[in-house]
RODO-2510 file (C-alpha; in nm, 4 decimals, decimal comma):
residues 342
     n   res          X          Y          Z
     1     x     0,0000     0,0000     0,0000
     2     x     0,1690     0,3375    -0,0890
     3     x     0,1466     0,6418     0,0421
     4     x    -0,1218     0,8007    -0,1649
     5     x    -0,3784     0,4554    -0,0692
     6     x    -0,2534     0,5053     0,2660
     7     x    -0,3906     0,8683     0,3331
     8     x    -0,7391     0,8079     0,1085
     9     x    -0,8192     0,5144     0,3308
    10     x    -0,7200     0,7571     0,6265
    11     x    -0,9733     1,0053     0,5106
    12     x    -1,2356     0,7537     0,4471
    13     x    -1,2487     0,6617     0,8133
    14     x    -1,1941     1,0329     0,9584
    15     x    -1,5049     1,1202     0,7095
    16     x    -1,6917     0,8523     0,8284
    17     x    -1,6548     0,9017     1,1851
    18     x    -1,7580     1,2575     1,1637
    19     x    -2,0736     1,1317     0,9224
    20     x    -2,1612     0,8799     1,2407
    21     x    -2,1289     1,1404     1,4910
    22     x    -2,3433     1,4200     1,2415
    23     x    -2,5930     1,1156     1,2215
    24     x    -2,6017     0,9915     1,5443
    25     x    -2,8781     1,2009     1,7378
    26     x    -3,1187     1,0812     1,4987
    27     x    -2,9391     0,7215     1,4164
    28     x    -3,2867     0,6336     1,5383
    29     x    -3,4912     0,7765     1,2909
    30     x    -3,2600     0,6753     1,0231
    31     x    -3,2722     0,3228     1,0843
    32     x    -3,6654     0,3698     1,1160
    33     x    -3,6796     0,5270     0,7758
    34     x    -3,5026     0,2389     0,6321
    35     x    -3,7066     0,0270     0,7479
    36     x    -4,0117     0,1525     0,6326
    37     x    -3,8814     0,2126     0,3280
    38     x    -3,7745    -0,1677     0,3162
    39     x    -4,1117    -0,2803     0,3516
    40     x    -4,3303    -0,0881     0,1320
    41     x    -4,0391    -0,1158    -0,1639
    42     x    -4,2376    -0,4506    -0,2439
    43     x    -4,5830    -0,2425    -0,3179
    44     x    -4,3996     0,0312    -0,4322
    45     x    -4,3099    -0,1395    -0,7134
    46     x    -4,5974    -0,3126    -0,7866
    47     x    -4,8219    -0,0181    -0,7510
    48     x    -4,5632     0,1984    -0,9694
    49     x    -4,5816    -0,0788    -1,2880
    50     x    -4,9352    -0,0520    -1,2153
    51     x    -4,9792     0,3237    -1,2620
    52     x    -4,7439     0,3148    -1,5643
    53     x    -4,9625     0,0281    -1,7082
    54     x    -5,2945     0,2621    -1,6647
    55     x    -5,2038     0,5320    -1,8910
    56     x    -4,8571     0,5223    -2,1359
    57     x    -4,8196     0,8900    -2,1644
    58     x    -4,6968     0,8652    -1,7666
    59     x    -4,3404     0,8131    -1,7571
    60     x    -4,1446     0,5414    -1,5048
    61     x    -4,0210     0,8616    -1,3523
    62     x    -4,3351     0,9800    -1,2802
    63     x    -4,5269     0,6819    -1,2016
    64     x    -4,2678     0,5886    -0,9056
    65     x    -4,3027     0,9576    -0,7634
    66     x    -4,6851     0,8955    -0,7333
    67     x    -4,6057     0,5731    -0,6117
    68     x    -4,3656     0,6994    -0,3293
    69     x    -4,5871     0,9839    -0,2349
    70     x    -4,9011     0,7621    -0,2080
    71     x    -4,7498     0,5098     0,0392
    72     x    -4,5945     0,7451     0,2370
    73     x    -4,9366     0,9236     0,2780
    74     x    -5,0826     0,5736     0,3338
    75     x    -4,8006     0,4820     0,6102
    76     x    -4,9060     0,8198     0,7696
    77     x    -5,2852     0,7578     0,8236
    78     x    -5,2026     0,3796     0,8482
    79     x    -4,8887     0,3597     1,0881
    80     x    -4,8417     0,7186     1,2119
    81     x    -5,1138     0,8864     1,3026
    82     x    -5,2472     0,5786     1,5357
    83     x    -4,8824     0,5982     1,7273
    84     x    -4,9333     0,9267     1,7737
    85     x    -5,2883     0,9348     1,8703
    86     x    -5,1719     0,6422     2,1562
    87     x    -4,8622     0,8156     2,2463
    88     x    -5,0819     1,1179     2,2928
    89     x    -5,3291     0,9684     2,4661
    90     x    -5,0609     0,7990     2,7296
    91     x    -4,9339     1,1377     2,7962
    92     x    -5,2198     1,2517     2,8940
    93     x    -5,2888     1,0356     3,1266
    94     x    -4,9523     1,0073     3,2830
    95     x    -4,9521     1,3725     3,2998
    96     x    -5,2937     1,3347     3,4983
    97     x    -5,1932     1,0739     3,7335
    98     x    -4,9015     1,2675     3,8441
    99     x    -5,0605     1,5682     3,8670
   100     x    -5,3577     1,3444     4,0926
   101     x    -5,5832     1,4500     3,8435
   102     x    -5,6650     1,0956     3,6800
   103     x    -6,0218     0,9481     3,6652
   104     x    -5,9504     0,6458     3,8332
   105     x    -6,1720     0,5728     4,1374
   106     x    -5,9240     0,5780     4,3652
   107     x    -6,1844     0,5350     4,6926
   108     x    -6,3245     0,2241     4,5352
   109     x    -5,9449     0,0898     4,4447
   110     x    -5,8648     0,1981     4,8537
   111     x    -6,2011    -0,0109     4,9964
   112     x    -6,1196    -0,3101     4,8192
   113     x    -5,7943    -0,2999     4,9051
   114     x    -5,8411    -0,2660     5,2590
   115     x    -6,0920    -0,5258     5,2496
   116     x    -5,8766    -0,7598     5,1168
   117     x    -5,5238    -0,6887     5,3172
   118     x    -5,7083    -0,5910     5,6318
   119     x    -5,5744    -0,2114     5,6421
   120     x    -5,5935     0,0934     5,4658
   121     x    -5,3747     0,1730     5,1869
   122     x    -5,3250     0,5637     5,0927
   123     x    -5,3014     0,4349     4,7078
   124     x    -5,3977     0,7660     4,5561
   125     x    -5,0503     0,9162     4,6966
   126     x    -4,8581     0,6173     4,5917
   127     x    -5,0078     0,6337     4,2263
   128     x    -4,9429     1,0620     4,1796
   129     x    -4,5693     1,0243     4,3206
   130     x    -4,5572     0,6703     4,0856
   131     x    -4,6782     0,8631     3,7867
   132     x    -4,4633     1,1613     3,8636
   133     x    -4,1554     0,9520     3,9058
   134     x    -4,2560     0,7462     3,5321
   135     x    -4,3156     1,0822     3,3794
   136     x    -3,9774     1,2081     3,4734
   137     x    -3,7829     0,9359     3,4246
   138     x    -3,9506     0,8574     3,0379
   139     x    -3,9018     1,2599     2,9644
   140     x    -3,6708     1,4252     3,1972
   141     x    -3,9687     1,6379     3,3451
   142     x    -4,1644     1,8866     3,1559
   143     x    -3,9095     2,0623     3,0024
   144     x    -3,7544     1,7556     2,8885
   145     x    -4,0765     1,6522     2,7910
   146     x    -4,0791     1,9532     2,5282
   147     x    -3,7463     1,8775     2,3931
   148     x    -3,8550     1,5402     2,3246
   149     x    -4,1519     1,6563     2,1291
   150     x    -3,9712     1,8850     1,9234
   151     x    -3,6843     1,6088     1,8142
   152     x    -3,9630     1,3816     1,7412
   153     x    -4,1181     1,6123     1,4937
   154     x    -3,8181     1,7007     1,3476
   155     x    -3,7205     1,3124     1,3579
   156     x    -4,0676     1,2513     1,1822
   157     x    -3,9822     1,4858     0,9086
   158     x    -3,6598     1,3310     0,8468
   159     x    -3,8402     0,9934     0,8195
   160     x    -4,1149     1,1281     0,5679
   161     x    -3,8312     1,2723     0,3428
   162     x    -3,6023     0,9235     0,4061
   163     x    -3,8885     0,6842     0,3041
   164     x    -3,9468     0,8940     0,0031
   165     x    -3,5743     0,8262    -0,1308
   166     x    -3,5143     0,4947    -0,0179
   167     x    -3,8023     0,4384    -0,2528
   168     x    -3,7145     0,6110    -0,5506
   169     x    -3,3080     0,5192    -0,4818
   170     x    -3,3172     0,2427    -0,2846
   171     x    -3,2246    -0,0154    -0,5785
   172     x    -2,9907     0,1746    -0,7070
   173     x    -2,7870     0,2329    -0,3768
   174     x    -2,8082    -0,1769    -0,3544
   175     x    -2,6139    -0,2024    -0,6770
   176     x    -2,3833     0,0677    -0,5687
   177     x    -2,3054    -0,1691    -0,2459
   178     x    -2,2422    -0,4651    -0,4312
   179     x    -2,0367    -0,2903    -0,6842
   180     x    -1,7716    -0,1857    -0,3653
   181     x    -1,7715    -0,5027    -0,1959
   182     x    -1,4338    -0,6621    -0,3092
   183     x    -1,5983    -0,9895    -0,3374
   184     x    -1,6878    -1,2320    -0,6462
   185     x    -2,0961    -1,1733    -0,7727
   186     x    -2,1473    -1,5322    -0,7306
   187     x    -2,0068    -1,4757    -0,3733
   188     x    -2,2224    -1,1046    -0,3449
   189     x    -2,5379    -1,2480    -0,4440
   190     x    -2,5413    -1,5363    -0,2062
   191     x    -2,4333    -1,2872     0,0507
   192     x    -2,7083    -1,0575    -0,0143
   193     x    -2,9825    -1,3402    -0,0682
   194     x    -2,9136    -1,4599     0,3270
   195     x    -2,8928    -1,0706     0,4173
   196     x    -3,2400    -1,0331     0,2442
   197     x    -3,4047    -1,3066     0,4122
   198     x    -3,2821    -1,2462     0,7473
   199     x    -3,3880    -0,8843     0,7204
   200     x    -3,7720    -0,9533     0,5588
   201     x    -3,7749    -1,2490     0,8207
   202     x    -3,7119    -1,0186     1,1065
   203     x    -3,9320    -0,7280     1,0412
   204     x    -4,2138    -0,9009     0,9111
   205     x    -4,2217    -1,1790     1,1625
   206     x    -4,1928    -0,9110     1,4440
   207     x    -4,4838    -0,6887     1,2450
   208     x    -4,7243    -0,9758     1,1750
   209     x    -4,7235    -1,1739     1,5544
   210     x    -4,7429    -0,8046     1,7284
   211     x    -5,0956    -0,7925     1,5074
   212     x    -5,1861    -1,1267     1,5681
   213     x    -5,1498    -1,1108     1,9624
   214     x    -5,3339    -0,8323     1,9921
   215     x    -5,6293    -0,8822     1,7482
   216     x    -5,6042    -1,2287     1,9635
   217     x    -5,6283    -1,0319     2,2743
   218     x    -5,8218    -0,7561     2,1484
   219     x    -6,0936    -0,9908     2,1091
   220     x    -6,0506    -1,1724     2,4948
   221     x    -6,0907    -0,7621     2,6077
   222     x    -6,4074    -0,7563     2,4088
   223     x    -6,5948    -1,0985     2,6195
   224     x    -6,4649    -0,9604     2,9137
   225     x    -6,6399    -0,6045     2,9016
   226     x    -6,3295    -0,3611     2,8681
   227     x    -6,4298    -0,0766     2,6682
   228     x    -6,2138     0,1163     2,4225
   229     x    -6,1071    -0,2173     2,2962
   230     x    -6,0038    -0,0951     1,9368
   231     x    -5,7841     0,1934     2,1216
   232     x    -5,6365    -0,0786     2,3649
   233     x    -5,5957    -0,3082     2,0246
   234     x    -5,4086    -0,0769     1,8932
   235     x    -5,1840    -0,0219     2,1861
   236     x    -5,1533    -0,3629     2,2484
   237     x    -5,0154    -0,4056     1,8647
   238     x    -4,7147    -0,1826     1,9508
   239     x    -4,6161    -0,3165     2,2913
   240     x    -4,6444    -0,6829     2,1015
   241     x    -4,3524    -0,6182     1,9714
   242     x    -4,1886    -0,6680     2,2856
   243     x    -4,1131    -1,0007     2,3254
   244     x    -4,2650    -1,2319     2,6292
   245     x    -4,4161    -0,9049     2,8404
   246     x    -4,5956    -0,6833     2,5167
   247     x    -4,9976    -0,7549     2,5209
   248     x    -4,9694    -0,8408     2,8859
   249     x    -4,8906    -0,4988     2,9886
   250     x    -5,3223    -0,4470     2,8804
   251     x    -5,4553    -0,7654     2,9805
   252     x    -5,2951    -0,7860     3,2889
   253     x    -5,4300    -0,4542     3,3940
   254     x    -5,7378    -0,5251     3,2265
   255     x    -5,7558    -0,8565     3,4205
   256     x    -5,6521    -0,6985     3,7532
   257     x    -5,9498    -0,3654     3,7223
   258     x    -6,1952    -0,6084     3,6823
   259     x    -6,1421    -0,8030     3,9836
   260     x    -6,0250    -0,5039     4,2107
   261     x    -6,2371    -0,1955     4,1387
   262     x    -6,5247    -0,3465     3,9224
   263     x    -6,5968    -0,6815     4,1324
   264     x    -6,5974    -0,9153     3,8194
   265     x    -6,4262    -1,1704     3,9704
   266     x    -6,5313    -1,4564     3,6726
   267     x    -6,4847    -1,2093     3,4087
   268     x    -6,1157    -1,0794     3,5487
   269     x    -6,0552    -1,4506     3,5890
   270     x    -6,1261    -1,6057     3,2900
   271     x    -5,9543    -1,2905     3,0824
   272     x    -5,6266    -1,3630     3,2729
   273     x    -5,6339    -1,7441     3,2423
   274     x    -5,7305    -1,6565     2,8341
   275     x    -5,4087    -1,4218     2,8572
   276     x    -5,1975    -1,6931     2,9833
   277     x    -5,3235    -1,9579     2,7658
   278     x    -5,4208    -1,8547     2,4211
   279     x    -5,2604    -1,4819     2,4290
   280     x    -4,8902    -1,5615     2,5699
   281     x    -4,8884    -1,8604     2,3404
   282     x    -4,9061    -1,7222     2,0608
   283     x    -4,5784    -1,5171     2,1450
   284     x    -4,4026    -1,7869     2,2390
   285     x    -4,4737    -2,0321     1,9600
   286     x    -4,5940    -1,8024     1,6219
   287     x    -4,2640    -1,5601     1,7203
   288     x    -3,9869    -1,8685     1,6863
   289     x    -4,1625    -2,0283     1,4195
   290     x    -4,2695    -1,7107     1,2032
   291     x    -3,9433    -1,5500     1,2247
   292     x    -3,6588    -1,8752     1,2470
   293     x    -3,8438    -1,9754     0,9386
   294     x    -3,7253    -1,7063     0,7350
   295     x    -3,4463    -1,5099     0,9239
   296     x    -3,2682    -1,9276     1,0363
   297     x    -3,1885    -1,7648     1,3851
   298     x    -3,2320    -1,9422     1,7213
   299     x    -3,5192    -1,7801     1,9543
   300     x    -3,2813    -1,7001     2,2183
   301     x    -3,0639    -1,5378     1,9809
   302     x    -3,4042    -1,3307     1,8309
   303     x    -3,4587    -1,2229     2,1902
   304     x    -3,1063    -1,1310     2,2790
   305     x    -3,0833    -0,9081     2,0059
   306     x    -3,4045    -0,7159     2,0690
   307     x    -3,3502    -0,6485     2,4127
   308     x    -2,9976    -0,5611     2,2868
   309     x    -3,1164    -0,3399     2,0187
   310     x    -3,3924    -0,1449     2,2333
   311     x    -3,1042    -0,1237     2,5346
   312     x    -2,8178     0,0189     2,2399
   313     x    -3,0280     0,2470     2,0199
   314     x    -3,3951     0,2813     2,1528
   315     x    -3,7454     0,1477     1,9835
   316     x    -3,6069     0,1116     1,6470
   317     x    -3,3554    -0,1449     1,7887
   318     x    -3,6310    -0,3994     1,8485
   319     x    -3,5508    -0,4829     1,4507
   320     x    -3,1758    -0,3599     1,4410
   321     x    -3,0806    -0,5856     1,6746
   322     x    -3,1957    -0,9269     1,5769
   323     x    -3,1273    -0,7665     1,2199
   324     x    -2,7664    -0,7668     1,3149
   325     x    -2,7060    -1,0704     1,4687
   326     x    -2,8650    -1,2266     1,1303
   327     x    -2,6346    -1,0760     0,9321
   328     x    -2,3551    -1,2071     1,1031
   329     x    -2,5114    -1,5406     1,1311
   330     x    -2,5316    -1,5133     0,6815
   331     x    -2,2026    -1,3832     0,6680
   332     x    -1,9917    -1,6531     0,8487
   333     x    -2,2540    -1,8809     0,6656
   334     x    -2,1701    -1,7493     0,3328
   335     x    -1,7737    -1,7680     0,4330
   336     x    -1,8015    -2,1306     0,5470
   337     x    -1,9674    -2,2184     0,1797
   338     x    -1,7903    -1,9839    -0,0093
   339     x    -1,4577    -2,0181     0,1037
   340     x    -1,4035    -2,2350     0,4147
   341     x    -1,3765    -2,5473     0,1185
   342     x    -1,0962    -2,3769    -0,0713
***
């Protein structure tokens, strides 16, 4: 290596350190850009050969603008607005119960209580200093809270704009990656082919058993009387995608009110036994074999990964992480065929 190779390669990594660190206080909404942008590619292209088959005076050009513009508008009443709504609406209430200002019957929560342990329990003081205490740890207080809010909006932004790129470009930054990788195509495609299907295995197979287990429990909320189910279906299909504790962060609750503070002792049993039995299994069984049988990765490993990935980078890691571990997994794999039997 001469001199010249030495100092470009010295640049390279100076450049891309400073990229990383320019990057990193919204890594987050990068990766969640990507993402998106990774699943709706597939009806992105379908829909754009579709709008280019409906009239020929539309160019390709124009046809995969439309086509990038419609999903991303799609993705926001589909995806966005429903995370918002429920992030708003936990907020709110969190901001209420530390204030004391929540709607819970607190008197009725306090008799039963003391009916059942004997003594009186001054719950309505443990639940505002609780609340108070989850409100500023999750946002630093209420200023923190507004910095948050205004990162996130900025964050969204960024994601809107990303998705809308990584649609129109996405293929063509693909080809640019295989093009650098100082590797034989035969060697790059195989490499790619297990990166794919570790990727699609992941996200999808975390995506489609969060909406199982909670239209599953959605519908053991609605026989057992707890209103708002489509709200708490909704909320339930975003914690889902934490692994082992997701849904039961609702039904448990949901399981718990009935018994305490409504006296519906059959219905708050039979919703937790439900939880345990038909909700939590399909977690532990749909999860492994959904997402092993496309991304080849051990459930431990899956579950070390997303609790790695949500620890390392925040939400978006719940994907990342697994993600990562995959594509370790396929390139070792791809080494071993490729070139272990040289």
């Amino acid at each position: 290596m001469n001199r010249g190779q030495s100092f470009l390669l010295l640049l390279i990594g100076a450049v891309a350190l400073l990229t990383l660190f320019i990057i990193l206080p919204f890594i987050e909404y990068v990766i969640a850009a990507v993402i998106l942008g990774y699943i709706l590619y597939p009806l992105h292209d379908r829909l754009t050969a579709r709008i280019d088959g409906i009239d020929a005076r539309v160019s390709e050009g124009v046809a995969s603008m439309v086509s990038a513009v419609a999903l991303i508008l799609a993705s926001i009443v589909a995806v966005i607005l429903p995370l918002a709504y429920i992030s708003l609406v936990f907020i709110r209430d969190l901001t209420a119960i530390a204030t004391g200002e929540s709607e819970l019957d607190v008197v009725a929560i306090e008799e039963q209580l003391a009916e059942t342990l004997g003594e009186e329990v001054d719950i309505a003081t443990w639940i505002a200093e609780a609340g108070d205490v989850l409100f500023e740890a999750l946002f630093g207080g209420f200023s923190g809270f507004f910095a948050g809010v205004l990162r996130a909006s900025l964050g969204l932004a960024l994601v809107l704009f990303l998705v809308y790129y990584v649609l129109q470009e996405g293929p063509e930054f693909v080809e640019w990656l295989r093009s650098i990788l100082p590797l034989p195509a035969d060697v790059t495609d195989d490499l790619f082919t297990k990166v794919d299907a570790t990727t699609w295995g992941v996200v999808i197979g975390h995506i489609s058993v969060a909406i199982l287990q909670a239209v599953v429990a959605g519908v053991g909320l609605w026989l057992a009387g707890i209103p708002n189910v489509v709200f708490w279906t909704f909320v339930m299909a975003v914690l889902a995608l934490l692994p082992l504790i997701g849904a039961f962060l609702v039904w448990g609750p949901a399981a718990i009110y009935l018994v305490v503070v409504v006296d519906q002792t059959t219905a708050g049993v039979l919703l937790a036994l439900y939880g345990i039995a038909v909700v939590s299994m399909v977690d532990n069984y749909a999860r492994p074999i959904v997402i092993d049988k496309q991304a080849h990765l051990n459930p431990g490993i899956i579950l070390v990964g997303v609790f790695g990935g949500i620890y390392s980078i925040g939400f978006t890691g719940l994907f990342v992480g697994p993600i990562v571990i995959g594509v370790l997994a396929a390139t070792l794999e791809t080494f071993r065929e490729d070139y272990d039997a040289m």
